[in-house]
C-alpha positions as CSV (number, residue, x, y, z in Angstrom):
1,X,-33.4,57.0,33.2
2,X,-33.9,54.6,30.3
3,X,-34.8,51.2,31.0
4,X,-32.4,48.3,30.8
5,X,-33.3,45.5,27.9
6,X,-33.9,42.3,29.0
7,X,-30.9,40.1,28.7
8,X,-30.2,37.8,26.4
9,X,-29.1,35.6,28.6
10,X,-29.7,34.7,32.5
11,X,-27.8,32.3,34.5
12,X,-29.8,31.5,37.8
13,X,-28.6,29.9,41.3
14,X,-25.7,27.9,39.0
15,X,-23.6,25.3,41.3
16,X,-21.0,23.5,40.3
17,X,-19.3,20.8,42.4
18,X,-16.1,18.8,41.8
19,X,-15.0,15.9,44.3
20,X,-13.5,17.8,47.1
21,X,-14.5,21.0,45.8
22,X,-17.6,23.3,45.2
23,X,-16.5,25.7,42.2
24,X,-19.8,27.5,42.5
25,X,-22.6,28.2,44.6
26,X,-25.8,29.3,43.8
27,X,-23.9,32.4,41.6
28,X,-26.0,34.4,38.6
29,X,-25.0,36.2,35.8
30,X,-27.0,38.6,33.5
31,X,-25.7,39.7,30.0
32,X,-27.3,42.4,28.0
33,X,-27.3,43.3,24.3
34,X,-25.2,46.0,23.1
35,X,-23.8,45.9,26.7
36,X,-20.3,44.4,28.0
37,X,-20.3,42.9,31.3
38,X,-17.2,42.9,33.0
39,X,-16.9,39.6,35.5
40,X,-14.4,40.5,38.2
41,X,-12.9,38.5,40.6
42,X,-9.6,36.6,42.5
43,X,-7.6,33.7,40.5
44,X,-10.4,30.5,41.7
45,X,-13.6,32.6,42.2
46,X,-15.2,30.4,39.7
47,X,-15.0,32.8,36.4
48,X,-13.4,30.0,34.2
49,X,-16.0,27.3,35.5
50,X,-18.7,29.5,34.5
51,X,-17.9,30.4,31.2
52,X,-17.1,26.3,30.3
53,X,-20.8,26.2,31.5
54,X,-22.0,29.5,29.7
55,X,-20.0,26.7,26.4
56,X,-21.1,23.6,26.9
57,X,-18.4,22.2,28.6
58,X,-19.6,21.6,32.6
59,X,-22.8,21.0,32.9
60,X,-24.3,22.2,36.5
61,X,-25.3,20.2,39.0
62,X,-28.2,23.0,40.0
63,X,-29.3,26.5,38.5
64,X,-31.1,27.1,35.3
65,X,-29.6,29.2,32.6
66,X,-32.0,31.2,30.7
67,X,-32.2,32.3,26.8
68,X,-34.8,35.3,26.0
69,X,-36.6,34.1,29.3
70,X,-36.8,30.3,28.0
71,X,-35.0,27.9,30.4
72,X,-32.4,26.0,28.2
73,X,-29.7,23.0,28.7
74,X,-26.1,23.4,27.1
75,X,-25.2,19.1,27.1
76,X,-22.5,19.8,24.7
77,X,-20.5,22.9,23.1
78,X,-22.1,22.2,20.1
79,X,-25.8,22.7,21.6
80,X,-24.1,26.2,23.3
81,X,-22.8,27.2,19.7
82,X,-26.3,26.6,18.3
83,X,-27.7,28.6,20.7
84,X,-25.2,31.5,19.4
85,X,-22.8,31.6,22.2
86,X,-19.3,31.7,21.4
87,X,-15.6,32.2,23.1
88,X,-12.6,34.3,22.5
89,X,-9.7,32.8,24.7
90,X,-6.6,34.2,25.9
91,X,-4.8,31.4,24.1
92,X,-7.2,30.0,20.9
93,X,-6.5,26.8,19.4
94,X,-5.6,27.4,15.8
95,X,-3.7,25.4,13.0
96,X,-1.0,27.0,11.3
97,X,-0.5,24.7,8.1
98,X,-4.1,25.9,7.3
99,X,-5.7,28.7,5.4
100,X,-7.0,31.9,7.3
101,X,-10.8,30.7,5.6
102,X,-10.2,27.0,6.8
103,X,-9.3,27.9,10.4
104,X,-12.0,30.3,10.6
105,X,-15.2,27.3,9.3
106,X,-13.1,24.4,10.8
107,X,-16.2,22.1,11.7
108,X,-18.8,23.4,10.5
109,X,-17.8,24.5,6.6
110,X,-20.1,25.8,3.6
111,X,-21.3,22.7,1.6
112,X,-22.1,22.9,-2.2
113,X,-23.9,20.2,-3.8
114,X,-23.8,16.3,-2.7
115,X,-22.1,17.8,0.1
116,X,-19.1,18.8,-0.9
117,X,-16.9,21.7,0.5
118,X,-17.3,24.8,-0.8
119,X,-14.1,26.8,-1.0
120,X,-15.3,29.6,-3.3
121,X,-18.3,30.3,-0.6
122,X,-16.0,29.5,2.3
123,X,-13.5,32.3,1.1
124,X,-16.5,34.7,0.5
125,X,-18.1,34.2,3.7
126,X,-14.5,34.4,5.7
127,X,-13.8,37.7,3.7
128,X,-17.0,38.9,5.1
129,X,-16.4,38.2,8.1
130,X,-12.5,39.5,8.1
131,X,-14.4,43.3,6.6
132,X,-16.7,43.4,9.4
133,X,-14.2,43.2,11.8
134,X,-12.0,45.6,10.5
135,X,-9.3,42.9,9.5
136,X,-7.0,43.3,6.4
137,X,-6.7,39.8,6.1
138,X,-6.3,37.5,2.5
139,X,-8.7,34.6,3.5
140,X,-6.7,32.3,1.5
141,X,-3.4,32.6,3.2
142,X,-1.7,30.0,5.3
143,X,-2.4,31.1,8.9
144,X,1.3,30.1,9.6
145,X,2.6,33.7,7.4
146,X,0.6,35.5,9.9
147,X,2.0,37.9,13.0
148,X,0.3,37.5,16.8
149,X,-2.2,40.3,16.2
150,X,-3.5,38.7,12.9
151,X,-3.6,35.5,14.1
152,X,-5.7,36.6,17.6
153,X,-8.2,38.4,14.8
154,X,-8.9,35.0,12.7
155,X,-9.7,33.3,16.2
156,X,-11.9,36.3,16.8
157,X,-13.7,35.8,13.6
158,X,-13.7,32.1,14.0
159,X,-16.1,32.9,17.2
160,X,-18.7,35.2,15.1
161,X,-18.6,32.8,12.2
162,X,-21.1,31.3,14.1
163,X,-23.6,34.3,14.1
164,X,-23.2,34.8,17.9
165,X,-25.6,36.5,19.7
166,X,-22.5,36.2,23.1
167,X,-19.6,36.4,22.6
168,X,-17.2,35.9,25.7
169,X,-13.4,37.0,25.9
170,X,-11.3,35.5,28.4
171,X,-8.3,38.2,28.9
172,X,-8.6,39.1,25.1
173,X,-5.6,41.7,25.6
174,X,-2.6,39.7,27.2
175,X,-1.1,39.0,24.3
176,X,-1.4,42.2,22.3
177,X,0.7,45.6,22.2
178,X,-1.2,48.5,22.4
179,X,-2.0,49.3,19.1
180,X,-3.3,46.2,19.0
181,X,-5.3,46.7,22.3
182,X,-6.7,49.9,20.6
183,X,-8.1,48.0,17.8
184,X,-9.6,45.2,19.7
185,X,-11.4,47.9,21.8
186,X,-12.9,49.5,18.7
187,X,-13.7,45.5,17.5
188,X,-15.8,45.5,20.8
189,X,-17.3,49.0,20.1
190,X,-18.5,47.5,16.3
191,X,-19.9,44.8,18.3
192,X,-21.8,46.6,20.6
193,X,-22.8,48.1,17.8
194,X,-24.6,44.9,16.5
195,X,-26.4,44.0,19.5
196,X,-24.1,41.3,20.7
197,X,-23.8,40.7,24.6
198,X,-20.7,40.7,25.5
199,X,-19.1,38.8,28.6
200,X,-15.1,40.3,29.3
201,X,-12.6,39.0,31.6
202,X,-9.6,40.5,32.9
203,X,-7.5,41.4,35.7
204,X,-6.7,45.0,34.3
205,X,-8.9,47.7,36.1
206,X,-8.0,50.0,33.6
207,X,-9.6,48.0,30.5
208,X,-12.7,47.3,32.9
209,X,-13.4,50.8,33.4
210,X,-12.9,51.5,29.6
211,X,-14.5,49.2,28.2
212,X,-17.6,47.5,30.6
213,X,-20.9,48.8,30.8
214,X,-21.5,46.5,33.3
215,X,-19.7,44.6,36.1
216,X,-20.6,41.1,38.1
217,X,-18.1,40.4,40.9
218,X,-17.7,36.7,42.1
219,X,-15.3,35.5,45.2
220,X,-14.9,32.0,46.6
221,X,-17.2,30.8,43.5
222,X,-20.5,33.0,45.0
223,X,-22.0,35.7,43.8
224,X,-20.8,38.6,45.5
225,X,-22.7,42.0,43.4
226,X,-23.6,43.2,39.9
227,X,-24.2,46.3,38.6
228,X,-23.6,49.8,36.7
229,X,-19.5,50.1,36.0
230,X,-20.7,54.0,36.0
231,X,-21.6,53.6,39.8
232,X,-18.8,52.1,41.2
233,X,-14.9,53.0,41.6
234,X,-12.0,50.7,41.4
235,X,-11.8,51.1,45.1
236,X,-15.5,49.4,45.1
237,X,-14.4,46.3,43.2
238,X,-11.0,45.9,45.0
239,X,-13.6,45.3,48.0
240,X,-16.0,43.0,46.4
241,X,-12.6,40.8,44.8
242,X,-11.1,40.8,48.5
243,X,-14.1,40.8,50.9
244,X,-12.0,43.6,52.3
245,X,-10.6,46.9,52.0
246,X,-7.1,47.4,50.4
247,X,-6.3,50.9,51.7
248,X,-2.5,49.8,51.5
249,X,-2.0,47.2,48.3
250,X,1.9,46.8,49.6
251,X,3.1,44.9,53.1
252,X,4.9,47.8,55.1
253,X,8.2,46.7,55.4
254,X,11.2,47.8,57.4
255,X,14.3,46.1,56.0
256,X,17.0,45.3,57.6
257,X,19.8,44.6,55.6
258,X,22.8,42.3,56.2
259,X,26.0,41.4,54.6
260,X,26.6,41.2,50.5
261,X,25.7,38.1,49.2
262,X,25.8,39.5,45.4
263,X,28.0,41.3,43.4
264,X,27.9,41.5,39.8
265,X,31.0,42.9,37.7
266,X,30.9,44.3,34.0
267,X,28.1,41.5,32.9
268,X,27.7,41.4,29.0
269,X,26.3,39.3,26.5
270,X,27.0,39.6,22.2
271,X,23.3,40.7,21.8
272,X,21.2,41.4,24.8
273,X,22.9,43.6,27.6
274,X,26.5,45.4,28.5
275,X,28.1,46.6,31.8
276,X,25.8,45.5,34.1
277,X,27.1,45.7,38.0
278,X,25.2,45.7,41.0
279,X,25.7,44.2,44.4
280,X,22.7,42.9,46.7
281,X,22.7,42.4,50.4
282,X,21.0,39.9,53.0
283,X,17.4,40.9,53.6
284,X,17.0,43.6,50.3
285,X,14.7,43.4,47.7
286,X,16.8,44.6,44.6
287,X,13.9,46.2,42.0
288,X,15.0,46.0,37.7
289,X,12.7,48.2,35.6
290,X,12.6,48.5,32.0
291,X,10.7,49.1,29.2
292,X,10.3,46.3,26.9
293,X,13.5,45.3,25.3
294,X,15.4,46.5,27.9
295,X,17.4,43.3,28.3
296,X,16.2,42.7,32.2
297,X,15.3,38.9,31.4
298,X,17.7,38.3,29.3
299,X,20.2,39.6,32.2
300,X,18.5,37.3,34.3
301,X,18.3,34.4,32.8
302,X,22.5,34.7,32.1
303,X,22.7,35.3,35.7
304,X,20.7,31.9,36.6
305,X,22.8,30.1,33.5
306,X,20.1,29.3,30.8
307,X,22.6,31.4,28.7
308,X,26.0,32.3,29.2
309,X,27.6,36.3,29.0
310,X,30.8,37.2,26.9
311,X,32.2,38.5,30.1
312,X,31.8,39.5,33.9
313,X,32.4,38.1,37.5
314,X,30.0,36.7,39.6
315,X,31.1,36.8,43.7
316,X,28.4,35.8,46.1
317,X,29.6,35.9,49.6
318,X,32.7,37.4,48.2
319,X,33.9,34.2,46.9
320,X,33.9,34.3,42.9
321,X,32.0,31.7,40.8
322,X,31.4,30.5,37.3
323,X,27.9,29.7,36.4
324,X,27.7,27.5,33.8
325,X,23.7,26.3,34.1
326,X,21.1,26.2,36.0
327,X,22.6,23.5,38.5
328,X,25.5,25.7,38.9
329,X,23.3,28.5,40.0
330,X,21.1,26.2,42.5
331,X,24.5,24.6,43.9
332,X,25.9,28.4,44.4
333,X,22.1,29.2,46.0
334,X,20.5,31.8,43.0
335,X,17.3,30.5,42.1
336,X,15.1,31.9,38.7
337,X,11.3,32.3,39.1
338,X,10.8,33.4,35.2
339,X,7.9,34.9,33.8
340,X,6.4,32.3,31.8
341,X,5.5,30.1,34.7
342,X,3.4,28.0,32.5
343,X,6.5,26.5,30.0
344,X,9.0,27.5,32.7
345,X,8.4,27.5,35.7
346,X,6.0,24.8,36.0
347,X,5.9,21.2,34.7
348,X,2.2,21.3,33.7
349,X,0.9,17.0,34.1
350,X,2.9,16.5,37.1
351,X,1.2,16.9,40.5
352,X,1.3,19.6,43.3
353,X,4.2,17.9,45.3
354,X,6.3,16.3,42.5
355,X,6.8,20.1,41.2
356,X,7.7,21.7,44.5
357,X,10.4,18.4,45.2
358,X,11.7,18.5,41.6
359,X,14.8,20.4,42.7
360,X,15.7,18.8,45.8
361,X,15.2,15.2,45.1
362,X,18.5,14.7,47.0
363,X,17.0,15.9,50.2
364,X,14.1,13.5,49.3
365,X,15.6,10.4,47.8
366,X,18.0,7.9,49.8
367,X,20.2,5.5,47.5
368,X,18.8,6.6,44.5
369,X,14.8,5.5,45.9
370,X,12.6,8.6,46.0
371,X,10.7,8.4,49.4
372,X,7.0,10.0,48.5
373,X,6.5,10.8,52.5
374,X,9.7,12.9,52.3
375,X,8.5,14.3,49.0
376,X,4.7,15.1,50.7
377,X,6.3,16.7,53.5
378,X,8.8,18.6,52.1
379,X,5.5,19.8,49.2
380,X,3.2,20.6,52.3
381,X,5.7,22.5,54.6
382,X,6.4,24.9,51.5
383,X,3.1,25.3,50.2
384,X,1.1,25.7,53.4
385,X,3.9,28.8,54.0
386,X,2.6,29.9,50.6
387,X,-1.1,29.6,51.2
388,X,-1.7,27.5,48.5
389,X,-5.0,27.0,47.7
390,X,-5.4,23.5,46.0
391,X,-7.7,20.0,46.6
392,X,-4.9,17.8,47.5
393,X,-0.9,18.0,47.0
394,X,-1.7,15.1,44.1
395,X,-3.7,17.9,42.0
396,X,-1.8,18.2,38.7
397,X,-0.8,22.0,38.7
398,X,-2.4,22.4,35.4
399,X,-5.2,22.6,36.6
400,X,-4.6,25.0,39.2
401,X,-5.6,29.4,39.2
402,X,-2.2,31.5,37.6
403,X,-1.7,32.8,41.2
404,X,-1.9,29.6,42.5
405,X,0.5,27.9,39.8
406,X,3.0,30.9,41.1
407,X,2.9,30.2,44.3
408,X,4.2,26.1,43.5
409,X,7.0,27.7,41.2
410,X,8.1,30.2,44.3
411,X,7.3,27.0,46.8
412,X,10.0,24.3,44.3
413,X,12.7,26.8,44.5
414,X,12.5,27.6,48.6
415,X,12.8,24.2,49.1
416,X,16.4,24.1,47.9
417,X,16.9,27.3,50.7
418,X,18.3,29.7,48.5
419,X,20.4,33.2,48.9
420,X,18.9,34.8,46.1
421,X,15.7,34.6,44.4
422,X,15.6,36.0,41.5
423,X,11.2,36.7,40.9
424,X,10.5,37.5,36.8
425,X,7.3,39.6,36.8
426,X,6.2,37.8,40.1
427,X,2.5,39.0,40.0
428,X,2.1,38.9,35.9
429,X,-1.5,37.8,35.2
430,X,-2.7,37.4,38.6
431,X,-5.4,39.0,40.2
432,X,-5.3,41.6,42.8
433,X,-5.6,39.1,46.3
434,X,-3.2,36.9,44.7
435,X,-0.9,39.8,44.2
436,X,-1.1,40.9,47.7
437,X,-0.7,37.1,49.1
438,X,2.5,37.4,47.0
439,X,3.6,41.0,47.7
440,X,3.6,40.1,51.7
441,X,5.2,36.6,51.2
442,X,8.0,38.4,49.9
443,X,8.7,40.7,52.5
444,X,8.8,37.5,55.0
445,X,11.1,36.2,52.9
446,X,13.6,39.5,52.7
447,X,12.6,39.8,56.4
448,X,14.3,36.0,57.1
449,X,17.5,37.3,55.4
450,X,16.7,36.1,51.7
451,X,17.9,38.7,48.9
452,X,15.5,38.7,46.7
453,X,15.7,40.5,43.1
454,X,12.6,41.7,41.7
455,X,12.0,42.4,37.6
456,X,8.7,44.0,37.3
457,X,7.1,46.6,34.6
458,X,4.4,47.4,37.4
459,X,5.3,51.0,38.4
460,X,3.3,50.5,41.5
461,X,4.6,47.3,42.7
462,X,8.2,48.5,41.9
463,X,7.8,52.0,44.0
464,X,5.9,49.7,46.7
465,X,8.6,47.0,46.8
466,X,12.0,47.9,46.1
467,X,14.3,48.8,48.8
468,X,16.3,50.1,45.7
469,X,16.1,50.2,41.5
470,X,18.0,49.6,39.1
471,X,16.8,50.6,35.7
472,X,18.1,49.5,32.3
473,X,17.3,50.5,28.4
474,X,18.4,48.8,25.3
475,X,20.6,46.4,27.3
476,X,22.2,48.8,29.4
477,X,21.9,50.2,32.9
478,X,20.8,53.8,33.1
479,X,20.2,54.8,36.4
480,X,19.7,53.7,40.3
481,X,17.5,55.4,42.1
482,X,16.3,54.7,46.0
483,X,14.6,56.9,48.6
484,X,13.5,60.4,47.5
485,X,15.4,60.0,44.1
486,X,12.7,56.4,43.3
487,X,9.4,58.0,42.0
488,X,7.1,57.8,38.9
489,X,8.7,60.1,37.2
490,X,12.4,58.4,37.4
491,X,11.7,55.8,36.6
492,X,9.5,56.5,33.7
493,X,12.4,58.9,32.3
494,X,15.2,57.0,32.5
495,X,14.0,53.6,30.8
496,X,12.1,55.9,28.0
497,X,15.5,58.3,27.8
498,X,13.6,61.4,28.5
499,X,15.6,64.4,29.0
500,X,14.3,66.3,32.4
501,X,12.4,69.3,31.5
């Protein structure tokens, strides 16, 4: 067997404490050149505070971190640049009203004589750097003409303009189609190619096992095993992630089912869907799959009254209702858990508690006074059903893991005790436990009578959470399948319009 290279860089017994909290403990980390190293592990086991240390960013309170065996100190992101270790985040800071070149050598651009900036070289250099990756890109373009996938490539060569010798992606893909995916996959072959260590983080098995030579699994913010990817199944890691076995990923439920509490009536909108009609009971978990563009959020979101339909009838408990908005879904008990829980679920600055109470601030407030011990109660008896894993209720839920940030979004809209809950790609971005916290807490919630709708493009999660599915395509509803009729298959043939053999 041939022999590994020594790594470029070593991270050694890092910790990292916070007040109240101790992000890491004592965890290591080994990247290679010409390898990728997968790091896998839950929503808080300490993957983001390591790479803001492997940048400059934290500084650890114990540990040494190691460059070609020569024990170095990162005090700024500057002194981690020099040292030719760069970043590649899910969502990069980039400015629009300047060129592709200009965005590319912001802070550190080629100088001519007396100092001056160099645009000629600048251009040269960017074009350079635009060939190597593959990218057909005019350096001296305004960044602001340019789609999603270009843009994501000029932040990509932004981090190699600094002759990197790491180069870490944080969930490179979550963003791109997958054409896009393809190409970013042969990016990371061409730098392989170059000798570049490569640290890649992401929640999607299937890009770990494409793509990593390597894997490092941390839980709890320790080091839990590192290793061959070639040596190890997606069974293994689940383990590792979990500190248990997942044999079954889905709660086994048996649902029992009460009265109608839903019924939809030829729902349309001008643009975005036509005929829809459904009805949900008490205790059901109603799944909606689709392909992309098939119109289920756009259904939902008219449902929940961000936008209004051209025509249908809304009944719940057999009594008809116009919804107007958002308040005239809460009053009528339909609550909206979207899929952007970052701009819409959650109101990133504002503590734990003040975004769980947000919709019931009658129940909280007494002649117009908000009472903050009604507030923290109502916060903790939601979360702590929830599991929420977080300092203190007063923690801005910014700051806080995607699964975790879910959770406060599902916790705000049980507090206004709802009859339907309408969950948006409920386990989108999270990671695996997180997923399975979720999955369980919403057969509890089914099981206590609450109709819950589900919209997920997760073929497993639909098959192991749907009592029954509808699916749509291109705004319409083309099938509804349950029991023997609800498989892979089905599903898959009626959103893609696929004639049965």
């Amino acid at each position: 067997m041939e022999q590994s290279p020594d790594p470029v860089i070593s991270l050694s017994s890092i910790t990292k404490t916070f007040p109240g909290v101790k992000a890491l403990s004592e965890v290591q980390l080994d990247l290679y050149p010409g390898q990728v190293t997968a790091l896998v592990g839950e929503n808080g086991a300490g993957k983001s505070t390591i790479v803001k240390i492997l940048t400059g960013i934290y500084q650890p309170n114990g540990g040494a971190i190691l460059v070609d065996g020569q024990e170095i100190q990162f005090p700024t992101a500057h002194h981690a640049s020099d040292a030719g270790i760069t970043a590649i985040h899910q969502e990069t800071v980039l400015f629009d009203e300047l060129s592709v070149a200009e965005n590319i050598f912001i802070g550190h651009t080629p100088r001519g004589r007396f100092g001056l900036l160099d645009t000629a070289e600048m251009n040269r250099q960017a074009q350079s750097l635009l060939d190597g990756i593959g990218a057909q890109i005019d350096p001296t373009v305004r960044l602001r003409d340019l789609g999603i996938a270009n843009k994501h490539l000029v932040a990509i060569a932004r981090a190699l303009s600094i002759d990197a010798r790491v180069v870490i992606m944080d969930e490179p893909t979550a963003a791109l189609s997958h054409k896009e995916i393809a190409e970013l996959y042969e990016l990371v072959e061409k730098l392989k190619a170059q000798g570049k260590a490569i640290l890649f983080i992401s929640h999607k098995f299937d890009e770990i096992f494409r793509i990593a030579d390597r894997y490092t699994v941390f839980r709890d913010g320790q080091f839990v095993a590192d290793g061959l990817i070639s040596e190890v199944g997606e069974a293994d890691l689940v383990q590792m992630m979990v500190g248990r076995s997942v044999e079954q990923i889905f709660p086994e439920r048996k649902p029992t089912v009460g009265n109608e509490v839903l019924k939809i009536e030829d729902y349309a909108h001008p643009t975005e869907f036509e005929d829809i009609g459904f009805s949900l009971k008490r205790g059901e978990i109603l799944g909606f799959y689709g392909l992309v563009g098939a119109g289920r959020s756009e259904f939902m979101q008219a449902l929940f009254g961000i936008t209004r339909p051209s025509s249908g009838t809304c009944r719940i408990d057999g009594e008809e209702k116009t919804i107007r908005s958002p308040a005239d879904a809460i009053a009528n008990g339909i609550v909206y858990v979207p899929e952007d829980r970052g701009k819409q679920g959650a109101v990133i600055g504002l503590p734990i508690f003040q975004n769980v109470t947000l919709p019931s601030l009658g129940k909280t407030s007494r002649n117009g006074f908000i009472r903050m011990a009604k507030e923290y109660g109502l916060a903790r008896e939601y979360t702590s059903r929830l599991d929420l894993r977080a300092a203190s209720l007063d923690q801005d839920v910014g700051t806080l893991s995607g699964g975790n940030q879910q959770k406060v979004v599902i916790a705000k809209w049980l507090a206004t005790q709802p009859k339907v809950i309408i969950l948006d790609e409920p386990t989108k971005g999270i990671d695996i436990g997180s997923k399975a916290a979720v999955h369980e807490f919403m057969s509890e919630l089914a099981a206590q009578g609450l109709a819950v709708i589900m919209v997920s493009s997760e073929i497993p999660e639909v098959l192991g959470m749907s009592d029954r599915v509808i699916v749509m395509r291109e705004g319409r509803m083309v099938a509804e399948l349950e029991g023997e009729d609800l498989t892979p298959e089905t599903l898959v043939r009626n959103a893609a319009g696929i004639e049965k053999a």
